[in-house]
C-alpha positions in Angstrom: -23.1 15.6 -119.0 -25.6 13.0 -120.4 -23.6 10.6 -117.8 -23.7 12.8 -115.5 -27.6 12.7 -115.5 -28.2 9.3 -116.1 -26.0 8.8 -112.8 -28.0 12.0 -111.0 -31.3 9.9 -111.9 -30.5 6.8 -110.9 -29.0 8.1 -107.6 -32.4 10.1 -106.7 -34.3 6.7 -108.1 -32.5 4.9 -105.4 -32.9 7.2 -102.8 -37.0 7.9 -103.8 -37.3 3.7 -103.6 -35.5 3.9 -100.3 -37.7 6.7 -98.9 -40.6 4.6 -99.9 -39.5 1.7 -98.5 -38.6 3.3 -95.1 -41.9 5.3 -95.1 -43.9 2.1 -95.5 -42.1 0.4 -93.2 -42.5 3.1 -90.7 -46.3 3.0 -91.6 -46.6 -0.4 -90.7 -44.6 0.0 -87.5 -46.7 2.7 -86.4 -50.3 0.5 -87.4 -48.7 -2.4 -85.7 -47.3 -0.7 -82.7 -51.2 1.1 -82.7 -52.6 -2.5 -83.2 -50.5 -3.9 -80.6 -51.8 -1.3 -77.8 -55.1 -1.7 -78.7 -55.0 -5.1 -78.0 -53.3 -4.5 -74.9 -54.9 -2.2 -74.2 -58.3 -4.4 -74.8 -56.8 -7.3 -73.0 -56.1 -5.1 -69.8 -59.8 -3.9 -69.7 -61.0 -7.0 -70.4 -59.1 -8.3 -67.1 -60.4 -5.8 -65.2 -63.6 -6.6 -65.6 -63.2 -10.0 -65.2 -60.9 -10.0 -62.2 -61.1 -7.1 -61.0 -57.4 -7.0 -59.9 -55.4 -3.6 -59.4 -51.8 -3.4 -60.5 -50.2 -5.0 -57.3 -52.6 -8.1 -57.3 -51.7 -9.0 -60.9 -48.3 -8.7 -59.7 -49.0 -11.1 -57.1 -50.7 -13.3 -59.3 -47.1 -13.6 -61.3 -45.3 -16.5 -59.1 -48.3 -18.7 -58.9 -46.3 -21.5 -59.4 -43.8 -20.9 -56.6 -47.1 -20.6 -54.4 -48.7 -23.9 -55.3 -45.1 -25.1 -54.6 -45.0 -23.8 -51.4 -48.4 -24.5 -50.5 -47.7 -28.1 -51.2 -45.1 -28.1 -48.6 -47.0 -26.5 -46.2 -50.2 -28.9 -46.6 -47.2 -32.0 -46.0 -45.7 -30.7 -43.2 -48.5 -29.2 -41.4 -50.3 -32.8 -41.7 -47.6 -34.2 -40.6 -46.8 -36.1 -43.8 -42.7 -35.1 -43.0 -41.1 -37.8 -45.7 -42.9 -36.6 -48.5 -42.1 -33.0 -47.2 -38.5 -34.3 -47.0 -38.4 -35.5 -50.1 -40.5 -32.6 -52.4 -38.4 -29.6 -50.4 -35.0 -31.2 -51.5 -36.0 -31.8 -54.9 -37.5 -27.7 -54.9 -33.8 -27.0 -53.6 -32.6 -28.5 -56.8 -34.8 -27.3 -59.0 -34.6 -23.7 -58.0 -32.1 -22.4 -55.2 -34.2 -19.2 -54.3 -37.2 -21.1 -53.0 -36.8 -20.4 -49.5 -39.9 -21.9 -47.9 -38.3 -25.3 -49.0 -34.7 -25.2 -46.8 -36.9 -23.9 -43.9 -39.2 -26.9 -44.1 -36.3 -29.2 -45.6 -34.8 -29.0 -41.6 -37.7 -28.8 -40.2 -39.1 -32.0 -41.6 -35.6 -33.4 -41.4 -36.1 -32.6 -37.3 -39.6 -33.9 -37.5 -37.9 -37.0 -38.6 -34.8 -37.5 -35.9 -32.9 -37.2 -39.0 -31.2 -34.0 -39.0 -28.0 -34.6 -38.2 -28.0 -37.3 -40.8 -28.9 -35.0 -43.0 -26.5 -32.1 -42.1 -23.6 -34.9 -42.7 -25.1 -36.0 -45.8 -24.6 -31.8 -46.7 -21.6 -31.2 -45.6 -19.8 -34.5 -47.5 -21.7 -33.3 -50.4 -20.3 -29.3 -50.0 -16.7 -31.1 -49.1 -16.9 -33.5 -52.2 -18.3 -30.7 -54.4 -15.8 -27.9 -53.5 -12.4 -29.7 -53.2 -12.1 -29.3 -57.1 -12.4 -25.9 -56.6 -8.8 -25.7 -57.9 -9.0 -27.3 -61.3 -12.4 -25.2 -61.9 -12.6 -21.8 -63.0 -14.2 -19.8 -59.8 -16.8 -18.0 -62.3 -17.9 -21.3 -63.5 -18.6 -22.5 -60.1 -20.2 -19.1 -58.9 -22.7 -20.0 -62.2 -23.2 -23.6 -61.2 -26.5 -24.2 -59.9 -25.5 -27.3 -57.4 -22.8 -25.1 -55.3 -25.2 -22.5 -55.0 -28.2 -24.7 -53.5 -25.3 -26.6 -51.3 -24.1 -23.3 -50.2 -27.7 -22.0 -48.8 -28.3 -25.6 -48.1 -25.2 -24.9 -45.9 -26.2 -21.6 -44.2 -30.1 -22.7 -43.4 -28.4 -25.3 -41.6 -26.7 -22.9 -39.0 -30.0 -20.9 -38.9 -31.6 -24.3 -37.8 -28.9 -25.4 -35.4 -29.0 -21.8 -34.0 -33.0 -22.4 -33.3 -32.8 -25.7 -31.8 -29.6 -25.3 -29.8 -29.4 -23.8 -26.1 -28.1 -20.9 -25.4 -24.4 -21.4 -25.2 -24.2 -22.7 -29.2 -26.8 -20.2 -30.1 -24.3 -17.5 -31.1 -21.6 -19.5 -33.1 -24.1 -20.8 -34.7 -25.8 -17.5 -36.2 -22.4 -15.9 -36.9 -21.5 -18.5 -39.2 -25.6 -18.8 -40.3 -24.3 -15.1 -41.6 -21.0 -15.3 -43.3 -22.4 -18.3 -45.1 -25.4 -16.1 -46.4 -22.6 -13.3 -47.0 -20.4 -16.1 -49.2 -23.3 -16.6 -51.6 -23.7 -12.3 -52.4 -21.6 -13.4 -55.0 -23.8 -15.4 -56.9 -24.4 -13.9 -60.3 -28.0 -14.7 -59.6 -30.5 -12.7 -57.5 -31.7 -15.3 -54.9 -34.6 -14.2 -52.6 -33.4 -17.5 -50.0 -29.8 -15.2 -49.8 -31.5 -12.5 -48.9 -34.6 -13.2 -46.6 -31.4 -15.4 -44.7 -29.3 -12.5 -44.1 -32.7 -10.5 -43.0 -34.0 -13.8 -40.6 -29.8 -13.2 -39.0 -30.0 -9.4 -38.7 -33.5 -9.9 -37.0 -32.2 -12.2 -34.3 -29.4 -10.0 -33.9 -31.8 -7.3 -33.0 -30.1 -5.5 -35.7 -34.0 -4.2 -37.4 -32.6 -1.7 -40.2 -30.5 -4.4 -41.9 -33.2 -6.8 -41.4 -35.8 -4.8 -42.8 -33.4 -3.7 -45.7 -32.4 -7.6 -46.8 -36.3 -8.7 -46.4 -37.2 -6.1 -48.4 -34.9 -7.0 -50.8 -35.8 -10.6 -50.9 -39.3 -9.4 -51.5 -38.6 -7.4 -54.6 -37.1 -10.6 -55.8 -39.7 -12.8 -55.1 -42.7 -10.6 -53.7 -44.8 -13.9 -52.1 -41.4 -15.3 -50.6 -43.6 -16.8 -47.4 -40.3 -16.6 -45.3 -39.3 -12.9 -46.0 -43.2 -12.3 -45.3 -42.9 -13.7 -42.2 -39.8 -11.9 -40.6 -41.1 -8.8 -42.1 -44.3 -9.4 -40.0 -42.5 -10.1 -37.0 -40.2 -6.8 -37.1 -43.2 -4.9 -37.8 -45.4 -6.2 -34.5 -42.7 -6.2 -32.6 -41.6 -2.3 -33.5 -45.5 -2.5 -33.1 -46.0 -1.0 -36.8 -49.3 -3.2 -36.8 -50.6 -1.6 -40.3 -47.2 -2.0 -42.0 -47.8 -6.2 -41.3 -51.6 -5.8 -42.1 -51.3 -3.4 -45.5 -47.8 -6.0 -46.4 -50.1 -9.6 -45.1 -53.9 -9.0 -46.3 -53.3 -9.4 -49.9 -51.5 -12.9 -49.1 -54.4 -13.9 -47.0 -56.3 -16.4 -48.9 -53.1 -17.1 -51.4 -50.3 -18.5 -49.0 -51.3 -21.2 -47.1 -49.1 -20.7 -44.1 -50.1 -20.9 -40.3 -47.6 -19.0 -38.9 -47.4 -16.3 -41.3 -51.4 -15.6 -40.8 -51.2 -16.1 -37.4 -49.0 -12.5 -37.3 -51.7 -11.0 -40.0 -54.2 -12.1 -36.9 -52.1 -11.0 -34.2 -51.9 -7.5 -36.0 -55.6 -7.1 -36.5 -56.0 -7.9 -32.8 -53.9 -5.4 -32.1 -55.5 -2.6 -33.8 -58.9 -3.7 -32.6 -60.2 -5.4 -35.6 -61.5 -8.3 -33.5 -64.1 -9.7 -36.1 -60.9 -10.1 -38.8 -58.8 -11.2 -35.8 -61.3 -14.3 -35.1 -61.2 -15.1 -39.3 -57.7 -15.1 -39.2 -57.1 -17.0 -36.4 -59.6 -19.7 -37.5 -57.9 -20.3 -40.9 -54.6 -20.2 -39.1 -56.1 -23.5 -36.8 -57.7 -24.7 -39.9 -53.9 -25.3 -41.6 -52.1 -26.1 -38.4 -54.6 -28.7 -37.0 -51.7 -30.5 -35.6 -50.9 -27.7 -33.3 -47.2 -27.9 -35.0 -47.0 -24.4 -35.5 -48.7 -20.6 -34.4 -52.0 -22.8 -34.6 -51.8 -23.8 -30.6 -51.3 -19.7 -30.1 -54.2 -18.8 -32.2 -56.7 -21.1 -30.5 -55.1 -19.7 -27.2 -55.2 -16.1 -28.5 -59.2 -17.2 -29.7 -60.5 -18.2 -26.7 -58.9 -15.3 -25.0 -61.3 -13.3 -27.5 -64.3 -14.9 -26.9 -64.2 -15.2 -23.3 -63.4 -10.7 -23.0 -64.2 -9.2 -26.5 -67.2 -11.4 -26.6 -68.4 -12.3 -23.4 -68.8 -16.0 -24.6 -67.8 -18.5 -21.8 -68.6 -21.4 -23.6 -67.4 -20.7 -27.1 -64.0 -19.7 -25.4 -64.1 -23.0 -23.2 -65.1 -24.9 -26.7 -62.3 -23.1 -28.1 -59.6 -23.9 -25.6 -60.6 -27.8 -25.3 -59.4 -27.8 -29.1 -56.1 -27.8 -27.7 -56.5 -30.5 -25.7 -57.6 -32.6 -28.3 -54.4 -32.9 -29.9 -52.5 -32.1 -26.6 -54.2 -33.5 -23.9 -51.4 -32.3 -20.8 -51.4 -29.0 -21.7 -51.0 -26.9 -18.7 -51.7 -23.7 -20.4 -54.9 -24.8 -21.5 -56.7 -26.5 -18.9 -55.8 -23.3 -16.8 -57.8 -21.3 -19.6 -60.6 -23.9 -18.8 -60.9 -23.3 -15.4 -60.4 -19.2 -15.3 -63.0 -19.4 -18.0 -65.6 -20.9 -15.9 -64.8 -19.1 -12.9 -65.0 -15.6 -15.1 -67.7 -12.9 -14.3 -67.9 -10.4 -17.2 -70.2 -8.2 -14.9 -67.2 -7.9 -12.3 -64.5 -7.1 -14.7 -66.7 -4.7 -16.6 -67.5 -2.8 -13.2 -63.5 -3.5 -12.5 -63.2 -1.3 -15.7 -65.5 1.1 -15.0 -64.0 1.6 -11.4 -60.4 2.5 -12.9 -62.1 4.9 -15.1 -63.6 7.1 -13.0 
């Protein structure tokens, strides 16, 4: 019996040290945890009043890497500086496969340079070299290796090009295999944002606007300032005339992506929905990063001068605007005939033109 309560007391000693233990641990768990959210807590008010961001801009905010990447390229090509662009997009490619703004502007630049189908060569020995050992590799290894996957979308941007640059006859063959390319690399145990915004660019040439919309939106979630899936999203959106989709997806981007032809839609969609002041700033900053005319710059100043001369009644600002373009592109047709209808234009006739159609 003695035994029996020597054993009983050491057993409830145990468990009594074990219950303290765990209760003090717990204590300290729940001070830490409380510590832990105050200091969030004081961290997250302390950014909003510094910043004043909501929850969607510090989301934004996460990639800012990825956009001074991408702006880099953008500043390159758009100044026409198409080596170095050349050269930093293919090195991006390396470094990180789902950077989409670099294959776009890796042909482009490659174009730029009369060197494309050097460079599409150059891929393909690459893909042929790369891929013929396919057999003595184990197919999950090379689904996880980093170089097939950037040769693969290197591979299917190129078709996307060709299909751009090509005439009509080529155009097709060239977006079908554009797509089952994009389709080969689904399997990639990574989530790419470049796989995605390319099967959303194919579906949006193919006039096909619910797969378009449901791969860009996809390649967004991935990569929410993906300048290429913001684009084609943008595009779908104007041209299905859903002008406050582009502006409510665009606006936040405004002053963070520094690409032309992406704020020259934001633009185009405040123009649309009468917000002519915002339509002028946009269309500026648009000129302001294509002043090479490379790009949707030549469209904005056309689209500005337009404004001027019968939003704003300004003949000479529209004229100004319009001999911008000749600067850089001194035979352009479309531009001298702006010229001349602007100096011939009476804003008293076509208001009483208006007025007469009214009544």
């Amino acid at each position: 019996m003695r035994n029996f309560f020597k054993t009983s007391i050491k057993s409830f000693l145990k468990i009594a040290i074990m219950a303290f233990i765990l209760t003090q641990i717990l204590i300290n768990l729940t001070n830490a945890e409380n510590n832990l959210n105050a200091s969030t807590l004081n961290n997250i008010n302390t950014n909003k009043a510094t910043n004043n961001l909501s929850n969607n801009e510090v989301m934004y905010k996460i990639n800012e890497l990825n956009l001074y990447e991408t702006n880099k390229i953008f500043s390159y090509y758009y100044n026409e500086d198409f080596e170095k662009c050349y050269n930093y997009c293919y090195d991006l490619i390396k470094k990180d496969p789902g950077n989409t703004t670099a294959y776009v502007f890796y042909f482009a630049s490659s174009y730029q340079l009369d060197k494309l189908q050097e460079t599409i060569n150059s891929i393909n020995d690459e893909y042929y070299d790369y891929t013929k050992e396919l057999v003595t590799k184990n197919n999950r290894l090379l689904e996880n290796d980093k170089k097939y996957q950037y040769l693969s979308l290197l591979n299917a941007y190129s078709n996307l090009f060709l299909y751009y640059i090509n005439e009509e006859k080529a155009k097709a063959s060239y977006l079908e295999e554009a797509l089952n390319n994009f389709r080969n690399t689904l399997f990639f145990p990574a989530s790419y944002s470049s796989v995605y915004t390319g099967l959303g660019i194919v579906y949006y040439e193919k006039g096909l606007n619910e797969k378009a919309i449901s791969n860009l939106n996809k390649a967004l979630s991935i990569t929410p300032n993906d300048p290429i899936a913001l684009e084609y999203y943008a595009k779908l959106q104007n041209k299905l005339q859903n002008y406050q989709l582009t502006i409510s997806k665009l606006e936040k981007f405004k002053n963070l992506i520094e690409y032309p032809d992406l704020l020259f839609l934001l633009g185009y969609a405040y123009e649309m929905t009468n917000e002519i002041n915002k339509a002028i700033d946009t269309y500026n900053l648009t000129y302001k990063l294509d002043p090479k005319l490379l790009g949707n710059g030549y469209i904005a100043l056309l689209r500005l001068g337009d404004i001027y001369l019968t939003q704003k009644k300004d003949k000479e600002k529209a004229i100004q605007t319009y001999n911008l373009i000749l600067q850089v592109i001194p035979d352009s047709i479309t531009a001298k005939t702006k010229i001349e209808e602007a100096k011939n234009f009476n804003p008293d006739y076509t208001q009483n033109k208006s007025n007469t159609k009214k009544k």
